[in-house]
BADOPA-103699 format. One record per residue (C-alpha): x, y, z negated; residue in three letters. Coordinates in steps of 0.1 Angstrom, whole numbers, padded with zeros to 4 digits, always signed. Last residue first. Example, Ala and Ser with C-alpha at 12.3 -4.5 7.8 and 13.67 -1.06 7.14 Angstrom:
BEGIN
+0137-0011-0071SER
+0123-0045-0078ALA
end
This chain:
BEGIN
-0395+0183+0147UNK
-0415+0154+0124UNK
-0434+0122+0120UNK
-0420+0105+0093UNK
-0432+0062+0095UNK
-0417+0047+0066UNK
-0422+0003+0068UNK
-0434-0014+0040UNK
-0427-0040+0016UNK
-0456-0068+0031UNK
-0485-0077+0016UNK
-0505-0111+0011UNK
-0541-0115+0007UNK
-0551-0150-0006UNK
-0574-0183+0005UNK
-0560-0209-0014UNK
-0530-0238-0023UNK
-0512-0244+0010UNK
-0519-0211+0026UNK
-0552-0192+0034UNK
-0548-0160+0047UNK
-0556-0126+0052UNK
-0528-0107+0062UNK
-0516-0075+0052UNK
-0488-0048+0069UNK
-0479-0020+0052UNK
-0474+0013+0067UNK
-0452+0045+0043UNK
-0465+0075+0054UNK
-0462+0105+0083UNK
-0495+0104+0106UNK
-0500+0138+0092UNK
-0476+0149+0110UNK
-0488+0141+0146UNK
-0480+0111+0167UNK
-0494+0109+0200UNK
-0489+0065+0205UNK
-0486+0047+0177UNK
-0490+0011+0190UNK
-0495-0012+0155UNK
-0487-0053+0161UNK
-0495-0083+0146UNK
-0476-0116+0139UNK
-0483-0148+0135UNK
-0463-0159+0164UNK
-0486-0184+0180UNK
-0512-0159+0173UNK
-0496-0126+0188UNK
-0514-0100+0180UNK
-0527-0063+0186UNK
-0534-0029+0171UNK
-0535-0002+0190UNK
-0536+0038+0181UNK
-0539+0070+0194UNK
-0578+0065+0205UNK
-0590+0058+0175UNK
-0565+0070+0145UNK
-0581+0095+0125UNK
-0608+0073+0128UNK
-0596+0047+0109UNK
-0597+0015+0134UNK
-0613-0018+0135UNK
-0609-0047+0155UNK
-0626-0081+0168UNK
-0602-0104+0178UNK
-0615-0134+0163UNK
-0592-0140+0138UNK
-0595-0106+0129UNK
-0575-0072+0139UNK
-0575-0046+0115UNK
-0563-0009+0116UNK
-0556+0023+0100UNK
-0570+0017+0064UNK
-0558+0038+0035UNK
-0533+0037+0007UNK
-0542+0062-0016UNK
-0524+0099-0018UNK
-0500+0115-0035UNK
-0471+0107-0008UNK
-0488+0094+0020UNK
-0502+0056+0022UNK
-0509+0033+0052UNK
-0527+0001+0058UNK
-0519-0019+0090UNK
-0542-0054+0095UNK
-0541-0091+0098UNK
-0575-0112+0097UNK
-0587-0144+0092UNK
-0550-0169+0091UNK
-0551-0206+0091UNK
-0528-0230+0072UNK
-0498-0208+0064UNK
-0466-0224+0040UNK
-0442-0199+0055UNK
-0439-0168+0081UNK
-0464-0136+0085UNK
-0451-0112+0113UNK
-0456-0080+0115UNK
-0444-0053+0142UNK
-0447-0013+0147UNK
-0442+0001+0174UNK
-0441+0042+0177UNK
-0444+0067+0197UNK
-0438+0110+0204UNK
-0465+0139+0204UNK
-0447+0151+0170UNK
-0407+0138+0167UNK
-0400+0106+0157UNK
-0383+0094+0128UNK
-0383+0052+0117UNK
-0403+0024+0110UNK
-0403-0004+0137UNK
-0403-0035+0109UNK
-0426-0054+0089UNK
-0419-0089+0072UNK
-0451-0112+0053UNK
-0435-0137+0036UNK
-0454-0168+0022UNK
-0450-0194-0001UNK
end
């Protein structure tokens, strides 16, 4: 079994920052990549960021330049730097990770984490 736990949600005000952390805990052999998806209210839940095993990344590019994504691989854990905030930032952020635990290769999801970007 595996839990995947986000925290670092929470109300900030427009041009302000945010960090958001990840960390995937349990029965985990090896992980490929670990990424930050985010949905609005009425919309899909979209791509912000991905980090592989590798390190190679990938943002949205509504995000380049505002955002970070990083990790810690003895943690298992990733992390989102929200840095200029704007409104339309404002969702719900989950955090996945590609994995393969003690039985397969799977995608995992955590609960989510509200981001509300507002004055």
């Amino acid at each position: 079994q595996v839990q995947i736990v986000e925290s670092g949600g929470g109300l900030v005000q427009p041009g302000g920052s945010l960090r958001l952390s990840c960390a995937a805990s349990g029965s985990i052999f090896s992980i490929y990549a670990m990424g930050w998806y985010r949905q609005a209210p009425g919309k899909q839940r979209e791509l912000v960021a991905l980090i592989t095993s590798g390190g190679s990344t990938n943002y949205a590019d509504s995000v380049k330049g505002r955002f970070t994504i990083s990790r810690d691989v003895a943690k298992n854990s990733v992390y989102l730097q929200m840095n200029s905030l704007k409104p339309e930032d404002t969702a719900v952020y989950y955090c996945n990770a590609d994995l393969r635990d003690s039985v397969r290769k799977q995608l995992y999801w955590g609960q989510g984490t509200q981001v509300t970007v507002s004055s």
